[in-house]
C-alpha positions as CSV (number, residue, x, y, z in Angstrom):
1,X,33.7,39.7,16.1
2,X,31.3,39.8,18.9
3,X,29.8,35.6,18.6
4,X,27.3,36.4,21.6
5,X,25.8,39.0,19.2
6,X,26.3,37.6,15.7
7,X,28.4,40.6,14.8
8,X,30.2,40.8,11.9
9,X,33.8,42.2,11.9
10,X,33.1,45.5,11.0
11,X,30.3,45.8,13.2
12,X,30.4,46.9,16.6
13,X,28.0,46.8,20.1
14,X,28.1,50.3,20.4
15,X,28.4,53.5,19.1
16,X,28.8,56.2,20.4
17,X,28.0,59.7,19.3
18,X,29.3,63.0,20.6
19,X,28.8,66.1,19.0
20,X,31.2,69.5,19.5
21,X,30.3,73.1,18.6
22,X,32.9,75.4,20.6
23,X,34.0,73.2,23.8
24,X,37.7,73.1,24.0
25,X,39.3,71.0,23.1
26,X,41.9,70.1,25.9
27,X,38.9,69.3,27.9
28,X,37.6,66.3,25.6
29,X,39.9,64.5,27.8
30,X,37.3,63.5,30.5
31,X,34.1,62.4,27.9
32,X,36.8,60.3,26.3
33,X,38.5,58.6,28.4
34,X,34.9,57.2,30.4
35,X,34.1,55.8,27.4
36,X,37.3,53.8,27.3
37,X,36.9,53.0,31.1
38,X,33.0,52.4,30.5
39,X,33.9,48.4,30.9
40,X,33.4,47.4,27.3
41,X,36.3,45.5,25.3
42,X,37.6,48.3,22.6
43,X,36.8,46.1,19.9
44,X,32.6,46.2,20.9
45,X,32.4,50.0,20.4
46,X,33.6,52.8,18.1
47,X,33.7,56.9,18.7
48,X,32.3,59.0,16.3
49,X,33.0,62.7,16.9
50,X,30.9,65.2,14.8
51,X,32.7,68.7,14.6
52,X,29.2,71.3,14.1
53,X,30.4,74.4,12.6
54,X,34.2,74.3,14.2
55,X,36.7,76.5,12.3
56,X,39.9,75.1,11.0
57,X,42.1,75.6,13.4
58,X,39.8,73.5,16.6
59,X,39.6,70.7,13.5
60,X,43.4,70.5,13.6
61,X,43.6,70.2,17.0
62,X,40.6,68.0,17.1
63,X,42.8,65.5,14.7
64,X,46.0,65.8,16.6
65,X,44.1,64.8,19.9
66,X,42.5,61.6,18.2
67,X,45.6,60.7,16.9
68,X,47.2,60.6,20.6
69,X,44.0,58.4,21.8
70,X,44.8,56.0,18.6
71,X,48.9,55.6,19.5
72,X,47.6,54.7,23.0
73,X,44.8,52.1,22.4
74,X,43.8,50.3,19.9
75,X,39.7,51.7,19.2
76,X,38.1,52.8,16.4
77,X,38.2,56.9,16.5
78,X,36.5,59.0,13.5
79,X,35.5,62.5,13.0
80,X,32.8,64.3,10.8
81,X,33.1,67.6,10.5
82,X,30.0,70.2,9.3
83,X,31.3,73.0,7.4
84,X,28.4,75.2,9.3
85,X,26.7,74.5,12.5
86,X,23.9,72.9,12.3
87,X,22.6,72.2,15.7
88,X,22.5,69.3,17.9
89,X,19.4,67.3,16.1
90,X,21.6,67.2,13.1
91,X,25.3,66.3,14.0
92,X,23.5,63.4,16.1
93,X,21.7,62.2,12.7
94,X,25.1,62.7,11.3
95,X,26.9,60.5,13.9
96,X,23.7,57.9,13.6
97,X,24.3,57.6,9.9
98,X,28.0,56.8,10.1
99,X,27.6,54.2,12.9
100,X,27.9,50.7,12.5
101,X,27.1,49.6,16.2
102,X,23.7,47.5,17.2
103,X,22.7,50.1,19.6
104,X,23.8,54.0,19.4
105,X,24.6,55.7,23.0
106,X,24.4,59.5,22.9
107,X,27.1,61.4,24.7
108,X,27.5,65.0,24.9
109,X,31.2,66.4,25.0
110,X,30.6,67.9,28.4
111,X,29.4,64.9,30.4
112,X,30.9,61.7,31.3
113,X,30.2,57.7,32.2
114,X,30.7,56.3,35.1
115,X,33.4,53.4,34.8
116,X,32.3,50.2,34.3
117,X,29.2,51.0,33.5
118,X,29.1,48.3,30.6
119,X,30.7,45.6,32.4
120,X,27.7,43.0,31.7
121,X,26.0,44.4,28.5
122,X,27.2,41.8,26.5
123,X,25.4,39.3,28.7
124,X,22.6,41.4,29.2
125,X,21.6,41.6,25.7
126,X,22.6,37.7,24.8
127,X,20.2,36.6,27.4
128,X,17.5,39.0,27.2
129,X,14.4,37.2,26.0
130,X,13.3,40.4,24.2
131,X,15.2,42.7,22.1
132,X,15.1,45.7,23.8
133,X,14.3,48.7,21.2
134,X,15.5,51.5,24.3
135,X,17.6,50.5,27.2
136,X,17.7,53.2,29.5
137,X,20.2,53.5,32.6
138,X,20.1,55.5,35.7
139,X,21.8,59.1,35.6
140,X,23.3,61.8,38.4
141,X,22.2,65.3,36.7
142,X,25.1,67.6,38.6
143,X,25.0,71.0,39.9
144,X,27.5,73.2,41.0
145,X,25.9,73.0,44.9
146,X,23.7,69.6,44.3
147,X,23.6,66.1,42.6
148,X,20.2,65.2,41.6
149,X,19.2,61.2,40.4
150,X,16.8,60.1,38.2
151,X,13.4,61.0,38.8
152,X,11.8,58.4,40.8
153,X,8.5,58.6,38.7
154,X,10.6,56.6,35.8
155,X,11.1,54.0,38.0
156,X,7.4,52.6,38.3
157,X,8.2,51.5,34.4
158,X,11.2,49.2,34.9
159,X,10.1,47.1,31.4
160,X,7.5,48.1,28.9
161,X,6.0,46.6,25.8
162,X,3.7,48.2,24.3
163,X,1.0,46.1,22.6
164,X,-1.1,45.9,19.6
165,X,-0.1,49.1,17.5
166,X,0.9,50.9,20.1
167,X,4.3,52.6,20.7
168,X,6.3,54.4,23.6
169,X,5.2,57.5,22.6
170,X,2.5,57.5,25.3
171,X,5.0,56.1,28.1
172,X,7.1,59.0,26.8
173,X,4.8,62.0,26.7
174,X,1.7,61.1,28.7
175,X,2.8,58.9,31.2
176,X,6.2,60.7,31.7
177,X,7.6,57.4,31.8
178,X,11.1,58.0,30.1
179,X,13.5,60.3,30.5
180,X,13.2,62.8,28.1
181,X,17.0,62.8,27.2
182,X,18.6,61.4,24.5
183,X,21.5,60.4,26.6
184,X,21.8,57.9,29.0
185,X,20.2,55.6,26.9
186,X,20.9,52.7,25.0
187,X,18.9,53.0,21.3
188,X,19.1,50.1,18.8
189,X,20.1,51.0,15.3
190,X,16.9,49.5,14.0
191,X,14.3,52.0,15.4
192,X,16.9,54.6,13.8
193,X,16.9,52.8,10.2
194,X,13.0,53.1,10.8
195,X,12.8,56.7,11.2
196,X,15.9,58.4,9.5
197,X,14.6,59.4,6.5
198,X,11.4,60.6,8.5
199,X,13.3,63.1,10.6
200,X,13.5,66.4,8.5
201,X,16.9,68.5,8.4
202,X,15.8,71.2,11.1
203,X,18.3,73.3,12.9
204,X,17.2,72.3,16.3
205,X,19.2,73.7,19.6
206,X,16.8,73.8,22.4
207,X,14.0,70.8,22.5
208,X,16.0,68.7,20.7
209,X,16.3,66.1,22.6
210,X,12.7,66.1,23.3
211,X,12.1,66.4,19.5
212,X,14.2,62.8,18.7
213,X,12.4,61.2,21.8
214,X,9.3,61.7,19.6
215,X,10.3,60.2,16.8
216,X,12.2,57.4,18.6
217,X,9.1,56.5,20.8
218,X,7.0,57.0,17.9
219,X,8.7,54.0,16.5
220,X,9.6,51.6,19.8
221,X,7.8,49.1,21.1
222,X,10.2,48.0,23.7
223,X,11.7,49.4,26.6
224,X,14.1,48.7,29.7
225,X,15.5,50.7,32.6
226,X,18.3,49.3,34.3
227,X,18.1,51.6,37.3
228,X,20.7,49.9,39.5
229,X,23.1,50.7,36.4
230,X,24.4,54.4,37.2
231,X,25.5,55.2,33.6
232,X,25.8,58.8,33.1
233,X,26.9,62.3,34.6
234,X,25.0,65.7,33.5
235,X,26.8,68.4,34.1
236,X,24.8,71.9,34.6
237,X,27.0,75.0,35.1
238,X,23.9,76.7,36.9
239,X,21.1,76.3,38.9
240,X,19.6,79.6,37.7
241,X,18.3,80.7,34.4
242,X,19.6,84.3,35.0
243,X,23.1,82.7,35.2
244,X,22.9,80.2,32.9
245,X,21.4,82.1,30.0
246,X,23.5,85.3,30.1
247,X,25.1,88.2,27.8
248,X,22.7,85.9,24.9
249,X,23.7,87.9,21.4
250,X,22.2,86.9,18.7
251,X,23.5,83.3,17.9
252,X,22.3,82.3,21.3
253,X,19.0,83.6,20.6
254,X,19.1,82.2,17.6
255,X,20.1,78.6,19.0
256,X,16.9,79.4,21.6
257,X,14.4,80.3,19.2
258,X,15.2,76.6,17.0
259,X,12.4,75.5,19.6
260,X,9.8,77.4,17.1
261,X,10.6,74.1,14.7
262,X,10.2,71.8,17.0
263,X,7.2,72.8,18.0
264,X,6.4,73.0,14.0
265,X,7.7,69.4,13.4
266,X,6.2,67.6,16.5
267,X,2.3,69.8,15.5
268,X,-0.6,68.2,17.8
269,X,-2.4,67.3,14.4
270,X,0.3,64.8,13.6
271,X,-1.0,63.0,16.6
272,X,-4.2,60.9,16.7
273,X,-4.4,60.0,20.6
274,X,-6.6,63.0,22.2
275,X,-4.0,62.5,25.3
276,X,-0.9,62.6,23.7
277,X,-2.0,65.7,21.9
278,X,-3.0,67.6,25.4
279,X,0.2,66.9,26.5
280,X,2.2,67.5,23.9
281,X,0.3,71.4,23.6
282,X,1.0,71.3,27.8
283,X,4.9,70.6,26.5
284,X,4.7,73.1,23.0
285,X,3.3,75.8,25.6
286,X,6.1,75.3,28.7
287,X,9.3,75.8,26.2
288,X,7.4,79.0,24.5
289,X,7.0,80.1,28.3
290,X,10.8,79.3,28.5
291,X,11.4,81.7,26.1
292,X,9.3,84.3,27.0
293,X,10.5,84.7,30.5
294,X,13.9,85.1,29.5
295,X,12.5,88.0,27.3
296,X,10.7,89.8,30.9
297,X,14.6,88.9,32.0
298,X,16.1,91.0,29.1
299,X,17.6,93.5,31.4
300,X,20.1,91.0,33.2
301,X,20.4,88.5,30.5
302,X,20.7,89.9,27.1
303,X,24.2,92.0,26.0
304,X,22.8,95.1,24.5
305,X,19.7,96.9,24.1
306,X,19.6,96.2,20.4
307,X,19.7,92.6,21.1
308,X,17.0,93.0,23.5
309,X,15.2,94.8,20.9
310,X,15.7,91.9,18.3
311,X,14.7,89.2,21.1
312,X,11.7,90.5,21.6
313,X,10.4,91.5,17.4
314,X,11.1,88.0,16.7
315,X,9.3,85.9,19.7
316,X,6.1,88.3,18.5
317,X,7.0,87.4,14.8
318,X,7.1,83.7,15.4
319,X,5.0,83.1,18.4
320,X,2.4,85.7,17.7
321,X,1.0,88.9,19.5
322,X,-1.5,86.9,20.8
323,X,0.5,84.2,22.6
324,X,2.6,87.6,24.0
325,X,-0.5,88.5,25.1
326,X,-1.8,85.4,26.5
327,X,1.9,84.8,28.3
328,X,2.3,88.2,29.7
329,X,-0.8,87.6,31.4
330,X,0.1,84.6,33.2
331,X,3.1,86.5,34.5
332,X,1.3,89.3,36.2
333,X,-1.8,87.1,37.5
334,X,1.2,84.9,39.5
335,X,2.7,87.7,40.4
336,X,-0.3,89.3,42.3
337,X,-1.1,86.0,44.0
């Protein structure tokens, strides 16, 4: 039992959540073992592992690699496993549901903590005056020729509280005060109880980290970054979008177009603040752009010409011919300049 905390026994400090849709397994290794190096005692945390759509055979091997991690240390390993994939928004609400830590720390299978990143969260959270609703930590976002830190515009926000009614949705989307990742962050459970059975079941793949930062902001009043804490390593494969979206069939495009609901779900009429809704159309307009200049691409990214053909009907059945239009536009004005 954690006394500094008031934790009961089958409570933990944190959770944390990773979700796996085709990553192999054998390299789960790395994710894993920085979370037991992360510098918290193994009985503060526990590991939830949502399998999104895996077949039966990765699920077995899944199992077998747990079971090696349990015969070595002694820490609280569990799996949920989603018959289909559903996309990232919903095997983290999965993993949220089945935690029973104070705060919830979003990891994706492919990145990695930084050891010892932890060492003084205990004592950071029993003598904080205030309990924080987000703790953020700094980040390295690595690239195969670079290593880019956390923007320094987050840093002129060290500690926020928002006042009267207000939230952090306004640090978040106006101010561009937070990260707009779900990882590297510290969230406590109870902004999550407030706004679980708010978040719809979407299948979200692209956005959807942007799309829980609105609902978690929406709900937070409190905010912390602890940016001499380097907590967390982004890995990009790619600098460029040629490269990194390539050979897209249909399930990639599929996973890409899952922006169209986030978009849906986060509508500028849902918000009453005239500047969180300009931004928020600035934000709706910049991933629709996204998705439209990998369609001007379609020659060096998509497989086949069919698929290029189905890429393109449905962007004009979602988006519009209008906003085709409207975008194509854009593209040949800054072109000629």
């Amino acid at each position: 039992m954690n006394k500094l905390l008031n934790l009961s026994d089958d409570e933990y400090l944190v959770s944390f959540c990773i979700p796996i849709y085709k990553y192999p397994v054998e390299k789960i290794h790395k994710c894993l073992d920085s979370i037991l190096n992360c510098g918290l005692d193994t009985a503060d945390y526990e590991i939830i592992i949502i399998s999104d759509g895996n077949n039966k055979t990765f699920n077995k091997e899944l199992d077998k690699l747990l079971e090696y991690y349990k015969s070595i240390i002694d820490v609280n390993i569990q799996i949920a496993i989603h018959i289909k994939n559903s996309g990232l928004f919903e095997s983290r609400k999965t993993g949220v549901k089945l935690s029973r830590g104070s705060y919830i720390c979003h990891v994706d299978c492919d990145d990695d903590l930084e050891p010892g990143c932890f060492d003084d969260l205990n004592d950071f959270i029993s003598n904080s005056k205030t309990e924080w609703d987000i703790i953020q930590y700094n980040y390295t976002m690595i690239y195969p020729k670079e290593m880019k830190n956390a923007s320094e515009s987050y840093y002129k926000f060290e500690k926020y509280i928002a006042k009267d009614n207000k939230s952090l949705l306004e640090l978040c989307i106006v101010d561009d005060g937070i990260p707009k990742y779900i990882w590297g962050k510290l969230i406590n459970r109870k902004v999550y109880n407030r706004i679980l059975n708010n978040m719809p079941d979407t299948y979200v793949n692209f956005a959807e980290d942007f799309l829980a930062l609105v609902f978690l902001t929406s709900n937070s009043k409190s905010y912390i970054f602890r940016k001499d804490i380097r907590m967390y390593n982004y890995y990009r494969t790619s600098d460029s979008m040629t490269s990194y979206y390539k050979n897209i069939n249909k399930e990639k495009w599929q996973s890409l177009m899952s922006v169209a609901n986030v978009i849906n779900i986060t509508n500028i009429n849902n918000f009453k603040d005239e500047k969180v809704k300009k931004e928020m159309q600035k934000i709706h307009t910049k991933y629709a752009l996204e998705l439209y200049s990998l369609l001007r691409l379609r020659d060096q990214v998509f497989e086949s010409d069919e698929m290029k053909n189905y890429a393109i009907k449905s962007f004009t059945d979602i988006f519009g011919k209008e906003t085709v239009d409207r975008f194509e536009k854009v593209f040949k004005e800054s072109k000629s300049k």
